[in-house]
Each structure stands twice: as structure tokens, then as C-alpha cells.
VMD Tcl script that draws the C-alpha trace (Angstrom):
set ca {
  {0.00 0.00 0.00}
  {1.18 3.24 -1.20}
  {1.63 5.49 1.82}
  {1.37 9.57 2.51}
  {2.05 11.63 5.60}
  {-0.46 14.09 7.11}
  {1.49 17.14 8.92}
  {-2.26 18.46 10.73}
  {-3.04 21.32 12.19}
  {-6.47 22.81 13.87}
  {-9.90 22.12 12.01}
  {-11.82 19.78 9.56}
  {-9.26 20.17 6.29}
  {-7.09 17.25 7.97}
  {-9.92 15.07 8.68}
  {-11.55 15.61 5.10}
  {-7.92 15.21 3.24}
  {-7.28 11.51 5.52}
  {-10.50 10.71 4.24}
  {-10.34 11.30 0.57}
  {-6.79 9.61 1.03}
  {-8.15 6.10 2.75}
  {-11.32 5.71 0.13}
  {-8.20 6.13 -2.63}
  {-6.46 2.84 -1.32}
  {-3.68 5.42 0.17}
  {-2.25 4.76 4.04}
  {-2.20 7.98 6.09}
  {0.44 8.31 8.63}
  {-0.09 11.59 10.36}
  {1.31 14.08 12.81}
  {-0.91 16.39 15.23}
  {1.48 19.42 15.35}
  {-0.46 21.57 18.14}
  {-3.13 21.28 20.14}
  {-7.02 21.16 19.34}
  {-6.63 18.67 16.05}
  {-9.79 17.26 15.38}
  {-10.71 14.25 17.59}
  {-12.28 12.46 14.15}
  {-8.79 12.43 12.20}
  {-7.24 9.80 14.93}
  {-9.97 7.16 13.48}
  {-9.35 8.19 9.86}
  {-5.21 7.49 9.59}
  {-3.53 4.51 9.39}
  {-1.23 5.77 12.27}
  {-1.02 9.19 14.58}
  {1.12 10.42 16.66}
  {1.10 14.52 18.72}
  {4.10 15.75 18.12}
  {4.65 19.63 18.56}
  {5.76 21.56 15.56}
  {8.89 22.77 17.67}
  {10.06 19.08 17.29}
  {11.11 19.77 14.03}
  {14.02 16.45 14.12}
  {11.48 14.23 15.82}
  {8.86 15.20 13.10}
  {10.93 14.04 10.39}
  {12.14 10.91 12.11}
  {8.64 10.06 12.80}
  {7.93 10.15 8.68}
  {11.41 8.35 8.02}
  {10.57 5.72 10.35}
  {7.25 4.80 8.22}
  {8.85 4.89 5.13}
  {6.89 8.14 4.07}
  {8.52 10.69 1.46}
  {5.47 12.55 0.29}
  {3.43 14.45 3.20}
  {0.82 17.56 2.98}
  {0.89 20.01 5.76}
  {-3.37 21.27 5.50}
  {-5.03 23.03 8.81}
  {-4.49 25.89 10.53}
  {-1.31 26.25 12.45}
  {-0.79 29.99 13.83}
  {3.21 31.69 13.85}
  {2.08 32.57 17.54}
  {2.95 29.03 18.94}
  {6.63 30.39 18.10}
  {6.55 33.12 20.11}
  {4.20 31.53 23.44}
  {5.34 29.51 26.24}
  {2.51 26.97 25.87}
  {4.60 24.14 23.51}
  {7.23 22.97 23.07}
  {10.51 24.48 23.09}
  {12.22 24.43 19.64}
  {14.67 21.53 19.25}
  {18.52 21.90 18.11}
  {17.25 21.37 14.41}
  {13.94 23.87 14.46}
  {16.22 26.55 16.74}
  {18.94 26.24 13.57}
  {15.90 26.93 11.38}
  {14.26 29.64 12.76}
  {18.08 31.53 13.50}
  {18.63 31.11 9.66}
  {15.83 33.13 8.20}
  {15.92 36.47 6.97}
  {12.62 37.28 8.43}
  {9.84 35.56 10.32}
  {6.83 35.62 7.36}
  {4.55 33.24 6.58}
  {5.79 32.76 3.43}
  {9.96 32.34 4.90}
  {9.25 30.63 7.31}
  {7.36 28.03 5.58}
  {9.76 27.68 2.76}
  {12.63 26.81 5.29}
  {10.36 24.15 6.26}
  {10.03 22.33 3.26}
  {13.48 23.14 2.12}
  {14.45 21.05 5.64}
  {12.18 18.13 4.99}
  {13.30 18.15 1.45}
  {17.04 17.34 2.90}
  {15.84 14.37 3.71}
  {13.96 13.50 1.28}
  {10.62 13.84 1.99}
  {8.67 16.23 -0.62}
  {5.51 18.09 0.30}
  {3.07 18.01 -2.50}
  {0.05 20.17 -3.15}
  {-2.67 20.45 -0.07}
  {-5.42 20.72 -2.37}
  {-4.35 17.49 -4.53}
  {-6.91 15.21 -2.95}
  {-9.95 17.48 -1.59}
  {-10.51 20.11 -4.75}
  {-14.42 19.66 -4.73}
  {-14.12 22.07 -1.59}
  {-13.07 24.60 -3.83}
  {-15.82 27.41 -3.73}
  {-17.07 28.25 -6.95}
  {-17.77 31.93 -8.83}
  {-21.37 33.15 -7.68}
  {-24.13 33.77 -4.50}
  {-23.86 31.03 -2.28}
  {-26.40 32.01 0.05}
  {-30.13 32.57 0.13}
  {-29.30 36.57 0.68}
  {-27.91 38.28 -2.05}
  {-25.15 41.52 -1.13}
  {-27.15 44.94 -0.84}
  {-25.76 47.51 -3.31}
  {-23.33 49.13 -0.39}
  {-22.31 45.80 0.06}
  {-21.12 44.82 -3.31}
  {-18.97 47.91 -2.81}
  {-17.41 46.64 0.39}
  {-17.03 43.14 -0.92}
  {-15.22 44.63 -4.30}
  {-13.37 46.82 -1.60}
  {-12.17 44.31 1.06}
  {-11.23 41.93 -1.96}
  {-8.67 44.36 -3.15}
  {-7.29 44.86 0.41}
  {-7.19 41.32 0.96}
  {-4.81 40.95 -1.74}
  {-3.12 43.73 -1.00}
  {-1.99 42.44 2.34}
  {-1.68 38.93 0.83}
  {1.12 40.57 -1.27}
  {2.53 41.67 1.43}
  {2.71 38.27 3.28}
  {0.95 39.43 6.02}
  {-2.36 38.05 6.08}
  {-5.19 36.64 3.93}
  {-8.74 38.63 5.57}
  {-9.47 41.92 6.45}
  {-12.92 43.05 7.58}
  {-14.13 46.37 5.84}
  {-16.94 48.59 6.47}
  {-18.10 51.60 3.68}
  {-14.74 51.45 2.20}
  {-12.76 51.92 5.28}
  {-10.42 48.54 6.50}
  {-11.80 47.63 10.05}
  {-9.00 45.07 10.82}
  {-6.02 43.47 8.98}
  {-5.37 39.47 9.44}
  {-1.50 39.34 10.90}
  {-0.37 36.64 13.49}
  {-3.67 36.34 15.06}
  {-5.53 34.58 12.73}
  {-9.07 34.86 10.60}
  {-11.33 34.33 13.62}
  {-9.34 36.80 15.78}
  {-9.53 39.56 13.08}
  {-12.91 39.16 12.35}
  {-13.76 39.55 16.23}
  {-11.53 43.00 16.04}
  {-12.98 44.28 12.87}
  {-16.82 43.53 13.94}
  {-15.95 45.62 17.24}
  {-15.06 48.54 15.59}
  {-17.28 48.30 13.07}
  {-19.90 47.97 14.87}
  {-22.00 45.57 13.37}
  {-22.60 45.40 9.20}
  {-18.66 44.66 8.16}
  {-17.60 42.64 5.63}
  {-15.03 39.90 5.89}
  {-12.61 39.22 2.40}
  {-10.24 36.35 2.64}
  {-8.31 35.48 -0.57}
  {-5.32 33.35 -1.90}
  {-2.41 35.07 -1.94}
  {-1.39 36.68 -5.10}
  {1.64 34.37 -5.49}
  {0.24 31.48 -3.32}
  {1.78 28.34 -2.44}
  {-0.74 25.83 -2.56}
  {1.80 23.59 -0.73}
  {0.79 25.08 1.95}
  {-1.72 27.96 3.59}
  {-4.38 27.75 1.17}
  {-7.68 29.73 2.22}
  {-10.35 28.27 4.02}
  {-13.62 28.94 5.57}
  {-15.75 26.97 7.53}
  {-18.39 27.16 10.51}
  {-16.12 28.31 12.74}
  {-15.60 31.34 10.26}
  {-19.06 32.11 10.13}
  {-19.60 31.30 14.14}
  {-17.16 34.26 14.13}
  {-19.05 36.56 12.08}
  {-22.19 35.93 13.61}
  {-20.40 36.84 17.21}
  {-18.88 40.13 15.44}
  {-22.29 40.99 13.99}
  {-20.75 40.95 10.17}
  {-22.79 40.99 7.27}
  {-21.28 39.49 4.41}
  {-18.22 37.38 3.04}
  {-16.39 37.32 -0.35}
  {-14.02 35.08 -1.31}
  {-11.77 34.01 -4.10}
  {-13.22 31.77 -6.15}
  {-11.64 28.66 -7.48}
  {-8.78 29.55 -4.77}
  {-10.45 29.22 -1.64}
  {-11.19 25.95 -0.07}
  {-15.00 25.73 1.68}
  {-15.36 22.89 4.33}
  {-18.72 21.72 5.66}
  {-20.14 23.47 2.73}
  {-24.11 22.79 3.81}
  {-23.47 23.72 7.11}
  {-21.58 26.98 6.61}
  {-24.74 28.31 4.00}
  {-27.03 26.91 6.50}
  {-25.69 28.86 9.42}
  {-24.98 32.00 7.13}
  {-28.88 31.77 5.59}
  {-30.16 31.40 9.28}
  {-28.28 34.22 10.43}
  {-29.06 36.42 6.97}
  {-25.15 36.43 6.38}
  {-24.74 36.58 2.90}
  {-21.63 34.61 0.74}
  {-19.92 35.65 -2.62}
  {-17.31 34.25 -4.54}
  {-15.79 36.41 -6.84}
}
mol new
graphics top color blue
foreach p $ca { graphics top sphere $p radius 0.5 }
foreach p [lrange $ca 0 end-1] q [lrange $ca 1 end] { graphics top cylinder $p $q radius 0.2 }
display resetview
């Protein structure tokens, strides 16, 4: 049996990839890197062990010791765990890494990953290879279409979100009339969302996009419930996203919470 590692972090994109990888004949030998993986992915691998992203040499003997030289890293797994007290301390190998880079981006600090993985080598291959039907499609996905204002916003916050994506910074910001409420940065989506509604005061909408020069090795967009759980707790009114770029789990459940809550969806 052909076998893949899973490098998870927090939400349903690990448990949906392990899935589509088992009913495809493929063995899944994964690693929870931080805390709060989903409890369903343990009884959809072949094999899973918690090891902390800070263990960067244990990691890799881990997928060496299964035999595995293709993994995808998918979920979300925030910079902040670098700079908290709550994990692990880096090991000799992730403390070398981290000293070595130029800056500490998304993007740099990513790359150094893979580059160290590669070393020995194991490749990482394309997070969307095996789950693409959760890519959102152009149009309304909700029962409430965008008012006129908020067509505006949407087109607005779009053009911010990649703005910022350029920049490496972040993939959502949450706009209101034209004006950015909050920027994504180490945080996270749910975070910013919670800032922006705040100061927005209710009727903001949220744009998260791909990068323009993303890696879809890793740090793909996503949305799910807990995106629109979010929204509803910042009072937000609407979300755009990039179509055909922008992965959508739980895809019934996210329109049905967004239709009950008149939230409306648009991918653009």
C-alpha cells in the first residue's frame, strides 16, 4: 500500500484530506502538530502520533521511520505558537531553522520548512491534490444576495485582501463603507474578524483570498463554521471570497448557518 504523511493542524481540512486519502487505497500516517486537532482524524489514519511543531528532528524521524517521502501540511497552524510559552521548546534542528531566516513571514518561514524536509527527502506536495471539490465556486452562495453598499465593500475588502496577501501578512481583512476595520496578521481569521466587527460595529464585511503568489503547498484559504460562528459573534454581514482559490469545508453547514443568520456569501 502506497503510503502519505499528514502534517495536521487545527480544524476539519485534515480530517476531510485523511479521508479522501483512505477511500483512494492510500495509508495515512499523520502528525498532530499543536493542540485542538480534530478528535475524528485519529480514526481516519492509518497511524497518529502529537508531536509539537517545535520538534522539528522528531517530526521528520517520525515520517522516516514509516517509510513516508510525500506528506501535505493542511489546517491551521498559527506563527504565535513560536513566540508563546505553551509548547514545546524548539529543538537543536527547528532553533537552527528559525536563527537562519531572513525574516519571520509566513511565506519564509514556511519555505525553510520544506526546504528542511526536502534534505531528507521527503517532498511536500500540493494540499489541495486530494480534496478540490471544496473549492468554492464563482457566484451567491447564500439565500441573501449583497445589498448595493455591500457589493462595494465586498469589491473593496477583496482588493485589500490581496493587498496584504502581497505583502505576506495576512489573507482577511474586515471592511466597512470602504474603510479597513482590521487586517489578518499573526492572530488569525477568527481573531480579526472579532476585532474588525468591534469597531465596526456591526454590518462589516469579511474578504479572505489566496495570496497573489500562493503556495498551494501550503496555507491555502479556508472557511468553515467556525468562520461564520465568528461573524455571527462580530455581527458581520457578508463574506467574499476568491473563487476557485479558496477551499470551503462543511459546505451545507456553513450556507445553513450563514442563511439562518441572513449572512450573505460571494465568490468572486
Amino acid at each position: 500500500m502506497e503510503k502519505i504523511g499528514l502534517l495536521a493542524g487545527i480544524g476539519k481540512l485534515p480530517v476531510e484530506f485523511a479521508r479522501a486519502a483512505l477511500a483512494m487505497g492510500l495509508g495515512v500516517f499523520a502528525v498532530a502538530l499543536v493542540d485542538g486537532t480534530d478528535e475524528a482524524l485519529k480514526q481516519n489514519v492509518t497511524d497518529m502520533q502529537k508531536i509539537s511543531i517545535a520538534r522539528l528532528d522528531t517530526i521528520i524521524k517520525y515520517l522516516k521511520e514509516h517509510g513516508i517521502t510525500q506528506v501535505t501540511m493542511i489546517g491551521k497552524v498559527t506563527k504565535e505558537i513560536m513566540f508563546s510559552g505553551e509548547h514545546a521548546q524548539p529543538d537543536e534542528r527547528m532553533t537552527r531553522l528559525l536563527l537562519s531566516l531572513s525574516d519571520r513571514s509566513d511565506d519564509t518561514m514556511m519555505f525553510a520548512f520544506i526546504q528542511e524536509l526536502a534534505k531528507e527527502n521527503i517532498q511536500v506536495f500540493d494540499q489541495t491534490a486530494l480534496i478540490r471539490k471544496l473549492m468554492v465556486h464563482e457566484g451567491i452562495l447564500t439565500r441573501r444576495e449583497p445589498s448595493a453598499e455591500e457589493k462595494v465593500d465586498m469589491d473593496y475588502g477583496f482588493q485589500m485582501a490581496k493587498a496584504i496577501g502581497g505583502l505576506d501578512i495576512g489573507q482577511t481583512v474586515v471592511v466597512k463603507h470602504q474603510a479597513v476595520m482590521a487586517v489578518e496578521a499573526i492572530e488569525g481569521t477568527d481573531a480579526c474578524i472579532l476585532r474588525g466587527g468591534k469597531l465596526a460595529r456591526g454590518g462589516a464585511i469579511v474578504a479572505k483570498v489566496a495570496k497573489p503568489k500562493q503556495d498551494i503547498r501550503f496555507d491555502v484559504p479556508a472557511v468553515g463554521v467556525t468562520t461564520i460562528e465568528s461573524m455571527i459573534q462580530a455581527g458581520a454581514a457578508g463574506l467574499v471570497l476568491e473563487a476557485g482559490k479558496t477551499l470551503l469545508v462543511e459546505k451545507e453547514k456553513v450556507i445553513a448557518l450563514a442563511d439562518k443568520n441572513e449572512i450573505t456569501i460571494v465568490a468572486m
